[in-house]
C-alpha positions as CSV (number, residue, x, y, z in Angstrom):
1,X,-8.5,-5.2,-18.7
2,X,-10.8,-2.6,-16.9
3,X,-10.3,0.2,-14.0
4,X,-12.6,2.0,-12.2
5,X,-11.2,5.1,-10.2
6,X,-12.6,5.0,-6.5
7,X,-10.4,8.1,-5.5
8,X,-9.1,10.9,-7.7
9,X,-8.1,13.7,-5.1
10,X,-4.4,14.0,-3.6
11,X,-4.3,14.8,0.0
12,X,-8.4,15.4,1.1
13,X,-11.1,14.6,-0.8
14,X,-13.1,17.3,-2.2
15,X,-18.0,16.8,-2.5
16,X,-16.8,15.4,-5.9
17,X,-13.6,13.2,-5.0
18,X,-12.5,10.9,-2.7
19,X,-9.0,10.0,-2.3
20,X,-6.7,7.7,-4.3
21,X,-8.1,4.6,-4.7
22,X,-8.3,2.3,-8.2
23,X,-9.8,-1.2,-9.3
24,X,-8.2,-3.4,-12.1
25,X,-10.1,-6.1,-13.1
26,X,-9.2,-8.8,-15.8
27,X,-9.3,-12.8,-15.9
28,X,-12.5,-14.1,-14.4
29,X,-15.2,-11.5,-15.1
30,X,-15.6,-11.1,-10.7
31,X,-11.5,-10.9,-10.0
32,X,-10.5,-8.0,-9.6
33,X,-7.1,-5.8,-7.7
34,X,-7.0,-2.8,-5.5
35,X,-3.7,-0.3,-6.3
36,X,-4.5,1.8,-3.0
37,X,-6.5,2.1,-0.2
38,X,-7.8,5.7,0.8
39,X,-9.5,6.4,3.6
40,X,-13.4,5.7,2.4
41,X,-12.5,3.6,-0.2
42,X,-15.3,1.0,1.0
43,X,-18.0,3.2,0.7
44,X,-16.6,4.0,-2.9
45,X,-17.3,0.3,-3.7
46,X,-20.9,0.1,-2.9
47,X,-21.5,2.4,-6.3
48,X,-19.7,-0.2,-7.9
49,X,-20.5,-4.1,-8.8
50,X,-17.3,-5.1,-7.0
51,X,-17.5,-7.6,-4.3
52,X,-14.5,-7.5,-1.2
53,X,-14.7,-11.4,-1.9
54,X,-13.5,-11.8,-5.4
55,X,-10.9,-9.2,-4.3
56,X,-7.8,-11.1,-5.3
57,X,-4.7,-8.9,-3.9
58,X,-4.3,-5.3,-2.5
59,X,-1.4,-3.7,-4.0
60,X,-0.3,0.3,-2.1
61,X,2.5,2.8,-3.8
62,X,3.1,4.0,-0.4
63,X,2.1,4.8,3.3
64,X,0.9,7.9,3.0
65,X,-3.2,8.3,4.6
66,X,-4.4,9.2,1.5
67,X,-3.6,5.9,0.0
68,X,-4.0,3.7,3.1
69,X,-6.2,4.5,5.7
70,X,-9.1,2.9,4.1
71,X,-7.5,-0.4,4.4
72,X,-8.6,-1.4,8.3
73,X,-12.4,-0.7,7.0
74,X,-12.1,-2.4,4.3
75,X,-10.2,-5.4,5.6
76,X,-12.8,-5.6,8.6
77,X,-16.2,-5.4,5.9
78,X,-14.5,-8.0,3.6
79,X,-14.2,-10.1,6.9
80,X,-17.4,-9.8,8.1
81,X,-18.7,-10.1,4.6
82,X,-17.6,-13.6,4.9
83,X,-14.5,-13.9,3.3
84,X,-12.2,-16.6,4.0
85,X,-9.5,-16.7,0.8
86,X,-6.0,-15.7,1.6
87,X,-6.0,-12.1,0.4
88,X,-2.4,-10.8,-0.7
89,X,-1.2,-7.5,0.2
90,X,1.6,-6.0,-1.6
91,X,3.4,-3.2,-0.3
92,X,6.2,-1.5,1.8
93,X,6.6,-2.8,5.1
94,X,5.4,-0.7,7.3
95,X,1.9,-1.8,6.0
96,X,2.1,-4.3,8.6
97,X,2.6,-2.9,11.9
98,X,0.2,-0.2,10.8
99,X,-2.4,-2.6,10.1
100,X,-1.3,-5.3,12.9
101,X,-1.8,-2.3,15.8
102,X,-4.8,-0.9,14.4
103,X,-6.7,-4.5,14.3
104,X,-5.4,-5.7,17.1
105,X,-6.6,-2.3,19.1
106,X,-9.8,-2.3,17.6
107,X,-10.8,-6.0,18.7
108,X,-10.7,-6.5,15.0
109,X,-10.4,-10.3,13.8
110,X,-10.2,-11.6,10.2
111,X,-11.4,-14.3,9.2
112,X,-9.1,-14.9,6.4
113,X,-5.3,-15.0,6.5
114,X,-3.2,-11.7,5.1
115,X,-0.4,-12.2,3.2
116,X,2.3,-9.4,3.6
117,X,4.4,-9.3,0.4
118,X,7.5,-6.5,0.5
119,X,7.2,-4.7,-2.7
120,X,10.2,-2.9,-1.8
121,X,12.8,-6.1,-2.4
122,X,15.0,-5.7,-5.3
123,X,13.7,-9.1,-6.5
124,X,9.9,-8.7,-6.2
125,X,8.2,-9.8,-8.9
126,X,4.5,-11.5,-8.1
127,X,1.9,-13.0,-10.3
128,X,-1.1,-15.4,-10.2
129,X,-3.2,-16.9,-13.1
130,X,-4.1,-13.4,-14.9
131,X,-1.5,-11.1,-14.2
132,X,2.7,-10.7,-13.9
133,X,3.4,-7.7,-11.7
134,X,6.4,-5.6,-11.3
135,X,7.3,-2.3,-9.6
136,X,9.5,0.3,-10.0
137,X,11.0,3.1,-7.1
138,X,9.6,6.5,-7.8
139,X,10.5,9.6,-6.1
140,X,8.8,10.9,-3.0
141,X,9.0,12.1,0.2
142,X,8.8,8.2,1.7
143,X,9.4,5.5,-0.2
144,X,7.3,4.3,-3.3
145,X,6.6,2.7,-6.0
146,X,4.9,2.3,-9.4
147,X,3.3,-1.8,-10.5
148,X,3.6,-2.4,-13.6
149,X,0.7,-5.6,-14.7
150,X,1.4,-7.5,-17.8
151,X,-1.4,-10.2,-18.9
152,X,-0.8,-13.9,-18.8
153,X,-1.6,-16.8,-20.5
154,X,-2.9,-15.1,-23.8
155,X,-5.6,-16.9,-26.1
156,X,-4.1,-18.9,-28.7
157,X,-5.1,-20.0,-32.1
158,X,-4.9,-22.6,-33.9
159,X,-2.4,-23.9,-36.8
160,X,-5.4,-25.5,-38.1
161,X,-3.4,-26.3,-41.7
162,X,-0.6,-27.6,-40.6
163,X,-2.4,-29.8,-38.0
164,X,-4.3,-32.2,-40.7
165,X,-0.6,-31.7,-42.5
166,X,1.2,-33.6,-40.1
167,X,-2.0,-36.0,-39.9
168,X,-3.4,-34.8,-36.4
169,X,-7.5,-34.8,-36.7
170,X,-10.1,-32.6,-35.6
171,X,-10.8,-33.8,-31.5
172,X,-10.5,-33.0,-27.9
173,X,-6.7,-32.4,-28.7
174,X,-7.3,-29.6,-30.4
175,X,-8.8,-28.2,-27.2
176,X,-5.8,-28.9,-25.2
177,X,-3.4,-27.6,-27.1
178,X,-5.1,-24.2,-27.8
179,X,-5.0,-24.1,-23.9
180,X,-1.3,-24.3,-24.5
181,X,-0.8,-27.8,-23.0
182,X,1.5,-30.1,-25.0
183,X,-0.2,-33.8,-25.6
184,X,-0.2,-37.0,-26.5
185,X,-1.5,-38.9,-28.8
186,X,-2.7,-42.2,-29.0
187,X,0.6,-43.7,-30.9
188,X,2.6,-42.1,-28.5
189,X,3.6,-39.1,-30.1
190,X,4.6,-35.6,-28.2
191,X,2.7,-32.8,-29.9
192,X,3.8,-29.6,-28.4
193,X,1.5,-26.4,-28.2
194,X,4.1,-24.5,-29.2
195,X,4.6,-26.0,-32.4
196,X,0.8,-25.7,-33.1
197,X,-0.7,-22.6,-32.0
198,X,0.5,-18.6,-32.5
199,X,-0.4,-16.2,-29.9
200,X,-1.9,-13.3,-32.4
201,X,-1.7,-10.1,-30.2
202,X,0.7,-9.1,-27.5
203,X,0.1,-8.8,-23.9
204,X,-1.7,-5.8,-22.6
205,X,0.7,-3.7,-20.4
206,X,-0.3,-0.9,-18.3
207,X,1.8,1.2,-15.2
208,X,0.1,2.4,-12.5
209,X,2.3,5.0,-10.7
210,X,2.2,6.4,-6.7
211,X,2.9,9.2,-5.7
212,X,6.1,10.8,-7.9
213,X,8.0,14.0,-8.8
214,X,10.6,12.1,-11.5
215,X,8.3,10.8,-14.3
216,X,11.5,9.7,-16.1
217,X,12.0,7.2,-13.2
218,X,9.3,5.0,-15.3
219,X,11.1,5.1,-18.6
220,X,11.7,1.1,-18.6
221,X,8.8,-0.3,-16.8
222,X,6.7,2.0,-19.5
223,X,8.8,0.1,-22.1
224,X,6.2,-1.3,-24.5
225,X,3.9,-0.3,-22.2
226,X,0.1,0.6,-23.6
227,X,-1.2,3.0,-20.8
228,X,0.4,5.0,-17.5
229,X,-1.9,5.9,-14.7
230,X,0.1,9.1,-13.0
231,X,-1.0,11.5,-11.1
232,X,-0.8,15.1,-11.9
233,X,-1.5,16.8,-8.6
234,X,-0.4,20.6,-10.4
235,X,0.1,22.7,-13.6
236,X,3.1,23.8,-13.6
237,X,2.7,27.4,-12.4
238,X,1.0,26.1,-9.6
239,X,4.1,23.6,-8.5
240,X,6.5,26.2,-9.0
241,X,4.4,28.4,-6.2
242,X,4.3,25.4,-4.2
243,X,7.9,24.8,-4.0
244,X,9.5,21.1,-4.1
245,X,9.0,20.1,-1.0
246,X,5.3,17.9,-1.4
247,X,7.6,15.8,-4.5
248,X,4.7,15.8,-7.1
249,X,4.8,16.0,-10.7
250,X,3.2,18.9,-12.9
251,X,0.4,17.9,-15.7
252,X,3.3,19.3,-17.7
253,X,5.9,16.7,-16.4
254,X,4.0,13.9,-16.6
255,X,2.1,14.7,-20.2
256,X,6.1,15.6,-21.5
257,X,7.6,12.3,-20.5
258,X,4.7,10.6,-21.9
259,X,5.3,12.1,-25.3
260,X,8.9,11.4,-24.9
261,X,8.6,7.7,-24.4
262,X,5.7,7.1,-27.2
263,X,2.8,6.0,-24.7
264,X,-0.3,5.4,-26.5
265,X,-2.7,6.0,-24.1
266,X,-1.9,8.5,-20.2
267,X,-4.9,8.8,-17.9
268,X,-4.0,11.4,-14.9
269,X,-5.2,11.7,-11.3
270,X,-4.6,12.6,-8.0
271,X,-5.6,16.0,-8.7
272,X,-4.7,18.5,-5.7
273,X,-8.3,19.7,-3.7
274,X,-7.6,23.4,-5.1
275,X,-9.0,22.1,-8.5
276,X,-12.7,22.2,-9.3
277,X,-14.7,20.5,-11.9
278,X,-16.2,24.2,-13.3
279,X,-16.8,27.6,-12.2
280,X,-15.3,30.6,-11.9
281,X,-13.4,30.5,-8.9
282,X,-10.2,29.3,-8.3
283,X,-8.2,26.3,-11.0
284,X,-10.3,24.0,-12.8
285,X,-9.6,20.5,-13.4
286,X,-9.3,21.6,-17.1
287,X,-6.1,24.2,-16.3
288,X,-4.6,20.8,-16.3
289,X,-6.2,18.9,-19.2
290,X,-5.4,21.9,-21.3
291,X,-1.2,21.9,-20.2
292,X,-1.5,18.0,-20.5
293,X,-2.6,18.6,-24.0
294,X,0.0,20.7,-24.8
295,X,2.4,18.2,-24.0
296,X,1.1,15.1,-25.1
297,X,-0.9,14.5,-28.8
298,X,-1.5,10.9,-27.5
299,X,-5.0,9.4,-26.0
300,X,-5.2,11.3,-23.0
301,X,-7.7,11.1,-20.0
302,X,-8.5,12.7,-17.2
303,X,-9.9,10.4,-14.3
304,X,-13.5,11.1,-12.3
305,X,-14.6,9.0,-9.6
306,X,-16.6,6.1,-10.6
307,X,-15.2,6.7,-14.5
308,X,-14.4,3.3,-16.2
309,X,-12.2,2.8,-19.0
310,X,-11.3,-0.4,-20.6
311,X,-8.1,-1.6,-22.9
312,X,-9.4,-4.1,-24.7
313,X,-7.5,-6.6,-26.7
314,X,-7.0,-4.7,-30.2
315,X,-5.1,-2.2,-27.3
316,X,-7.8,0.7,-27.3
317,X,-8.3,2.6,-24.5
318,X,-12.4,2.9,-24.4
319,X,-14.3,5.1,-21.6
320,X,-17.1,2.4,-20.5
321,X,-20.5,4.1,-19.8
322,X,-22.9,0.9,-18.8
């Protein structure tokens, strides 16, 4: 399971970040999932090896511009790229009168259909051959909400012992029911997957949070959760001068509800324009790493555009340089 940050800066994007905007990849090596759509997303892509056509759902936390106005572009390249796949798009409603007025004023056409899917409804719950997702409301000043992605269809292994036990050979059987399919043999008899295979490792689990000034909204969907995305737009002292009103955490909220719940792993973004990667003038980007670490002794991160990180199946978080 791999993300690349397109968009780390809340609000405007600063020479070193664009807005929010990250890539989850996992199943087939070229699938891959959108969580937000900033404006200039697109462009962000063209550093990367990801292709609008294996794109296999757009998932937004929120209408806010800074999440969503890349998504006409976008939509329009992957159209004219030649895509033709039903593409799902999961978020709050108003995503589709925003996106049916701008096309439709813009002489824009796709060439593929858009499927509007209302994360919002107390019963949503969507997944296709790689992934389960889930969301949870958040606090803001709209509505929004976090997605929580939970693997599918784990690799199993083989009970190889008590397979020749029970007199069932070495063949293409053994293939199928690794695959988890339940078969039959020759004589007639049922063998179930289930009773032949273990799945050795649990499901990777990771919550990717919008916008949000109540971390502790996320206590269940971080249950047994691996790794929380959150954005951390402040320190503290900053918030405080800022007032409520914007409804985004601290480094210091996020990092303390973190400890609290025992997550392994807490990468932070949407970092407020005011911070700069070095110098003397003005916060720094690591005024928040260093209240973050105060906070949190767990594997923290802070995300740059373009960084890559991937949890891999023994569940460590690994920065990927290639």
């Amino acid at each position: 399971m791999e993300f690349t940050f397109l968009g780390t800066s809340a609000g405007t994007p600063t020479r070193a970040r664009n807005v929010t905007g990250l890539a989850l990849r996992h199943g087939s090596p070229r699938h891959w999932y959108l969580i937000d759509c900033g404006e200039g997303t697109q462009h962000q892509l063209l550093r990367t090896r990801l292709s609008v056509v294996q794109l296999q759902a757009i998932f937004i936390t929120h209408v806010h511009g800074d999440h969503t106005f890349g998504l006409p572009g976008l939509l329009a390249s992957a159209s004219m790229s030649g895509r033709t796949a039903p593409l799902p798009l999961i978020g709050p409603p108003q995503l589709r009168p925003f996106l049916e007025t701008t096309l439709a004023n813009t002489d824009s056409n796709l060439g593929f259909e858009l499927q509007y899917i209302n994360s919002e409804s107390g019963d949503f719950l969507w997944q296709d051959d790689s992934l389960r997702v889930t969301s949870a409301p958040l606090s803001h000043r709209v509505p929004c909400h976090a997605f929580r992605f939970e693997e599918i269809r784990l690799e199993r292994k083989l009970l190889t012992e008590r397979l020749m036990a029970d007199g069932i050979e070495p063949g293409p059987h053994w293939g199928q029911l690794q695959k988890g399919h339940d078969v039959c043999l020759a004589n007639g008899r049922l063998v179930r997957a289930a009773d032949y295979t273990t799945i050795p490792r649990p499901p990777r689990r990771v919550v990717v949070a919008g916008d949000n000034d109540t971390p502790e909204l996320l206590t269940g969907a971080c249950q047994d959760a691996h790794l929380l995305i959150h954005e951390a737009t402040y320190t503290q002292a900053v918030a405080d001068r800022v007032g409520p009103w914007p409804r985004h955490s601290s480094a210091k909220q996020v990092a303390s509800f973190a400890m609290r719940v025992n997550l392994p792993y807490l990468i932070l973004t949407h970092f407020s324009s005011r911070y700069q990667s070095g110098g003397s003038r003005g916060p720094v980007i690591e005024d928040i790493a260093a209240e973050a670490r105060d906070a949190y002794s767990g594997g923290l991160h802070l995300a740059r555009d373009y960084q890559r990180y991937r949890l891999d199946r023994d569940l460590i978080l690994r920065e990927v340089d290639e």
